[in-house]
Each structure stands twice: as C-alpha cells, then as structure tokens.
C-alpha positions in Angstrom: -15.3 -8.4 18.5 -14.9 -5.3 20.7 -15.1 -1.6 19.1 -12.0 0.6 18.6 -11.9 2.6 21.5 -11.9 6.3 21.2 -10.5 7.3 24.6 -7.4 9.7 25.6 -5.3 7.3 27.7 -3.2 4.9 26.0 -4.6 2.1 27.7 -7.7 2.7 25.7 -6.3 3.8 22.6 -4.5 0.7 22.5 -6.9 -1.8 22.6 -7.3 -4.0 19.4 -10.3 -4.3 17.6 -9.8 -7.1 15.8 -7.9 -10.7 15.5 -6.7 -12.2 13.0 -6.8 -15.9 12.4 -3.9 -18.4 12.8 -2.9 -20.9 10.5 -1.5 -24.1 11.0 0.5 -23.7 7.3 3.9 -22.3 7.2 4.2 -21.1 4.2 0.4 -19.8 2.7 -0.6 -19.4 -0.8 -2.4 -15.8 0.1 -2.6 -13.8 3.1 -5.1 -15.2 5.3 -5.7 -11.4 7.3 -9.0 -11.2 8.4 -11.0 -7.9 8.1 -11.0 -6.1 11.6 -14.3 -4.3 11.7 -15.8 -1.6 14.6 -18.4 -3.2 16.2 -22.0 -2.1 14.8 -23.2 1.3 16.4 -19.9 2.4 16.9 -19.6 6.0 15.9 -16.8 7.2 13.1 -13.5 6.9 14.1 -13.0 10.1 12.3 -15.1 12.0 14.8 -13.2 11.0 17.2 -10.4 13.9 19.1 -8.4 12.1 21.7 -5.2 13.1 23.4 -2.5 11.1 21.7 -1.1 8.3 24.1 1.5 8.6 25.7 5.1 8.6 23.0 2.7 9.9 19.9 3.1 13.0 18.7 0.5 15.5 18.7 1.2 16.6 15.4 2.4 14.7 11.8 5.8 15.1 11.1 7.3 14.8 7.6 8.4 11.4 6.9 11.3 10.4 4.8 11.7 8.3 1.7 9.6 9.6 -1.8 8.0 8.5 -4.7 9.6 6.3 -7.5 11.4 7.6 -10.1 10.4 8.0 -13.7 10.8 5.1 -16.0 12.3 7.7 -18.4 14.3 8.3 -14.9 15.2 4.9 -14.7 16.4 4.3 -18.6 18.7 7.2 -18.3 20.5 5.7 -15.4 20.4 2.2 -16.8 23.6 0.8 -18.7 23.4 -2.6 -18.7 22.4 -4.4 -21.8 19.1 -4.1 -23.4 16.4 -4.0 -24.5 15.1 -5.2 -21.2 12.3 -5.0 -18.3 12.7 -3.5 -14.7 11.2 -3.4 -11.8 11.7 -0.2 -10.2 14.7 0.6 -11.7 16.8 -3.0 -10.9 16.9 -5.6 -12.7 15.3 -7.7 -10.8 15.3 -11.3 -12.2 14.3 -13.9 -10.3 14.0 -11.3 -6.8 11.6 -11.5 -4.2 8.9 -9.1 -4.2 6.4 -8.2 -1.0 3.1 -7.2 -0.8 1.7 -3.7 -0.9 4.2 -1.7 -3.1 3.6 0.1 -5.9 5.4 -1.5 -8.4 6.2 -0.7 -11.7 8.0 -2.4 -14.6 9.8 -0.4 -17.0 10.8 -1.6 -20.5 14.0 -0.5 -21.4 16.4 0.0 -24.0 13.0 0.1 -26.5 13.1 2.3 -29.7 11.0 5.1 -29.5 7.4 4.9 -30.7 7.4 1.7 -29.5 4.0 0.3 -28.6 4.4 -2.6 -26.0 1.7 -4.9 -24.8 2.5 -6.2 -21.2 1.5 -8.4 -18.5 2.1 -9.8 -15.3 1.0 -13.3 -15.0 0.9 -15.5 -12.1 2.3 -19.4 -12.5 -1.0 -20.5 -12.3 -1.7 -18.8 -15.7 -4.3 -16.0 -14.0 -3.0 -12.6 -15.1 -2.7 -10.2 -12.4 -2.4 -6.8 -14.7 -2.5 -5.9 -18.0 -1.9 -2.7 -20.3 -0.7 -1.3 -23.4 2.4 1.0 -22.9 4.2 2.8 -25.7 7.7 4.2 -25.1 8.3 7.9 -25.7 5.4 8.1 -27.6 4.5 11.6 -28.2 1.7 12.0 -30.9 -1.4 12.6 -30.3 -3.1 9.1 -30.5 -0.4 7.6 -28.2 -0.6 10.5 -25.3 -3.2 8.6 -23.3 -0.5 5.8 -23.0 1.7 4.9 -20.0 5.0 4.1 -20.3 4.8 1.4 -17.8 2.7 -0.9 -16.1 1.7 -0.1 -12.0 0.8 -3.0 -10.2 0.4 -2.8 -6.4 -0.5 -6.3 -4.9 -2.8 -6.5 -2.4 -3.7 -8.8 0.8 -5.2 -12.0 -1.0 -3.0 -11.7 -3.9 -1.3 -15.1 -4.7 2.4 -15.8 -3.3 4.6 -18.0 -6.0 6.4 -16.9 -8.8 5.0 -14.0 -11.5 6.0 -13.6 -15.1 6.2 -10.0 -16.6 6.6 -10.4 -20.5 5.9 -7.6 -23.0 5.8 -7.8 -26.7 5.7 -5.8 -29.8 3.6 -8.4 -31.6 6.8 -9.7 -32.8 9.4 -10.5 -30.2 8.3 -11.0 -26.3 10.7 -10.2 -23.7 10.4 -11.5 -20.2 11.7 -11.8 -16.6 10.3 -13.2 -13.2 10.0 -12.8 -9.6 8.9 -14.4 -6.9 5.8 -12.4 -4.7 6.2 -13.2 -1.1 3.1 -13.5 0.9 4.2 -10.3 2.9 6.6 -7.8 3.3 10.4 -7.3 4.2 9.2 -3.5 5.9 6.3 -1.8 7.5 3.5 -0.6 4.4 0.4 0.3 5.1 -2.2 1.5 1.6 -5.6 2.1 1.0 -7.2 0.4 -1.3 -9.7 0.7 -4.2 -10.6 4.4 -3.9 -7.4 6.4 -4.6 -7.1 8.2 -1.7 -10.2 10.0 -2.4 -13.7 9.4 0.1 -16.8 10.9 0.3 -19.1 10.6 3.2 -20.5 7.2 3.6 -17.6 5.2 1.8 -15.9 2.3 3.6 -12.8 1.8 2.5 -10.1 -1.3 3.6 -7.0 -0.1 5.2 -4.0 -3.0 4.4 -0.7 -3.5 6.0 2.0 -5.7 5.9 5.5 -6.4 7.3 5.0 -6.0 10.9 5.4 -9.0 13.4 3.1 -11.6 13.2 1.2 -11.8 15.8 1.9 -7.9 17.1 -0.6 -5.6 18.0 -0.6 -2.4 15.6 -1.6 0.7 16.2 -3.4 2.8 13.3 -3.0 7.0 14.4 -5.4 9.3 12.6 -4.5 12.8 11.8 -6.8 15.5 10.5 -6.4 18.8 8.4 -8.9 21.4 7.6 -6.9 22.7 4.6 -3.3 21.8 3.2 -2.2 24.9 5.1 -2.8 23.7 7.8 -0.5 21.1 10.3 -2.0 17.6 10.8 -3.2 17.0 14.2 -4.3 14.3 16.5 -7.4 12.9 16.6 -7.4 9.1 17.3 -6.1 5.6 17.2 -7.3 2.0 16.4 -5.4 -1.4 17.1 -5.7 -4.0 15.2 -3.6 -7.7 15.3 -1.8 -9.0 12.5 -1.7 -12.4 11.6 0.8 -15.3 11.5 2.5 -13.3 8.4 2.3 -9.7 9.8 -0.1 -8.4 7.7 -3.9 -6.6 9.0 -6.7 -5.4 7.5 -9.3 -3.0 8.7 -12.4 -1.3 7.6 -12.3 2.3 7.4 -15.7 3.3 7.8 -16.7 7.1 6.9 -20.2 8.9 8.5 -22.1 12.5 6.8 -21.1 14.0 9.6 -17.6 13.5 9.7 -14.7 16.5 9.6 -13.9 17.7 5.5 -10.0 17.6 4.8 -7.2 15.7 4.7 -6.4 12.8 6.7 -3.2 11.2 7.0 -3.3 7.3 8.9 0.0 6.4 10.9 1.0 2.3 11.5 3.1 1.6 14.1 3.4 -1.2 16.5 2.0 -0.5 20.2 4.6 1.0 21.9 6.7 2.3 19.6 7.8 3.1 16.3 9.8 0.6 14.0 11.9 3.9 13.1 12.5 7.2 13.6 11.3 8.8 11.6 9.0 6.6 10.5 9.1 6.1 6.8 6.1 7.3 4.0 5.7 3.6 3.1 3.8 2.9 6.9 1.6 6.3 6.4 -0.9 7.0 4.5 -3.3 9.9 3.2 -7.1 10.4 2.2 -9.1 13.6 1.5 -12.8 13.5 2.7 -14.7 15.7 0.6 
C-alpha cells in the first residue's frame, strides 16, 4: 500500500493511500470500507507543512450548517399529536437514515419528571444504544440525566431496519427507520476519542456519502491557539468503496505540533460545495 505523500504539488498530495475493496453484492449488510493505513516508517502526517494544491485554500474558512437543536428546542416547535419519539426534530417513521450523523431521538409530548428507558434496536434483536433519559427533570438525583438518546452509527454498523421504543415501565412507545449502509451527503467524524488526542493515539477517521469508487482527499489544518487562523499543512487521499464510504488511520507521533486541528474531505479536484458544509469537516485538539 503506498504512504500518503507529503509533497507541495498536487500531483503528490493527491495520491491515495489506500483501496478499498469491491464487492460483488449490491446491496451489503455493513460497510465493507477497508482501513487505509500510511505505510510503516512513514512519519506523522501532522508534521507535515506542504503548499496546498492547487484550488485549496491556504486557510479554513467557516463552514455553514450548525449543531442540532435542543430536544427541549424540538418539543416547543412540535404540534402534532403526542406523546411521541423524534428523530431530530421530524417525525421520522419509517425514514431512511445514513451513516455517520449524530442522531438523536427526542421523546415528546412526555409529562415532566418523566423517567424514560430507551433503546435503539436493530431487527436482528442486537441493541445498538441504550440509556435512561428523564424529561425536564430538574432535582438533584435526575441532573446527571439526558433528555435524549445520541446515537451516531458508524462504518460496520448494520443496514436494515431499527426500532427506537422507550418506556416508562408501563406503556412503551415506538417508531422505526430504516439505516442505509451509507449516506445521502458528504460526513466525515472521528471516532472513539471525542475529538480529543494525545501524542501517540491513533485514531480512525470515517466518511461516507461520496462516490463510490472516487478518490478523496483528506486536508489538514493546524492552529497554535483558538486565536489563531487555521492553516495548511497537508493532504492524504484515500478511495472509497462500492458505497462511498473510507476509512483511515489517523496516526499521532511525541513530536507532533500542540493545537487544534481541523480535517477537510473533499473529492480530488474539487469541492462537492461551496462552501463546503461542517458535516465533511472535522476537528481535534492535540494536547
């Protein structure tokens, strides 16, 4: 598998360093993304400080798009019937969900002081998160609670249809979607360390909803302090595979620069859109 290459032309900057395997099934049970990994004695892409090729900007703009609301948000807004589950604010019932989001289900329409366990559970009975939420809950005892449940499904997560049902020990309620074995846009996320790496982790970088078969560019941009502007530093490539999605190992030395890091996904040559959205960026702090 050849290294990520650390040079300033785009010719180099734009060569992959890793495939991904094809499948002869059309439509898989799980992502089948293969792990794209710098080839051993490769030094840390984040030591790298290339000149950005050639249409990549020197600097990180701001992207559009934000966080999810509130599910307190989301219950003021609703005014459909209730009491009821949804998923990021619609009421999603029977919809097709992607990989990669951050999703979260929000009872609705509950009492107050109402404690609520909840699941997500996959057809095949496995259950894919778990919690126990209360609603408005403000004494003391109930403060550590949530009042919903996050889920964010990675790579390797199960396709097929999911079950969310929450009960008060008394009445369950319940609604479904399906969990597609990709994504309708460009995401990109981070997983397993909460955007927070110390020298010597390796983390697993994850995207999804790109062309299958395209070659995607990963741009690194560092920051010494939030003050200061994002800049530049480097690019990997890696190929996704006959459902869009890529993985690659993010692999972190003692050596390498303190700060914040923001990671850029776009396909070689271009941007899917300008400007490109939050969901195909990401950021980590090396500390």
């Amino acid at each position: 598998m050849p290294a990520a290459a650390h040079g300033p032309s785009r010719t180099a900057a734009d060569q992959p360093v890793g495939q991904a395997a094809a499948g002869d099934q059309a439509v898989p049970a799980r992502s089948r993304a293969e792990l794209a990994t710098p080839s051993p004695g490769t030094p840390s892409v984040l030591n790298a400080h290339d000149l950005p090729p050639a249409g990549v900007d020197l600097s990180l703009g701001t992207a559009i798009g934000g966080d999810f609301p509130l599910c307190r948000e989301l219950a003021e807004e609703y005014s459909g019937p209730g009491p009821v589950i949804l998923v990021n604010g619609v009421d999603r019932n029977g919809a097709d969900l992607g990989l990669l989001r951050k999703y979260q289900f929000c009872p609705v329409g509950f009492d107050p002081g109402t404690r609520l366990a909840i699941a997500v559970t996959a057809s095949s009975g496995e259950v894919a998160q778990s919690a126990e939420i209360c609603m408005v809950c403000d004494s003391p005892t109930d403060a550590r609670l949530l009042n919903a449940l996050y889920w964010t499904p990675f790579l390797g997560t199960p396709a097929g249809r999911y079950t969310v049902a929450a009960t008060d020990g008394r009445q369950v309620w319940q609604t479904v979607f399906t969990l597609l074995p990709g994504s309708a846009s460009p995401l990109m996320v981070i997983r397993d360390y909460n955007n927070d790496l110390h020298p010597g982790d390796e983390a697993v970088v994850e995207l999804a909803g790109f062309r299958p078969g395209d070659q995607v560019a990963i741009d690194f941009y560092y920051a010494s302090d939030p003050s200061a502007k994002s800049e530049y530093r480097t690019s990997v490539v890696v190929q996704t595979d006959d459902q869009g999605n890529a993985r690659y190992r993010l692999a972190t030395d003692a050596d390498d620069p303190r700060g914040g890091w923001a990671i850029l996904a776009r396909s070689v040559g271009g941007f899917s859109q300008q400007p490109p959205l939050g969901n195909d960026r990401a950021q980590f702090n090396l500390g």
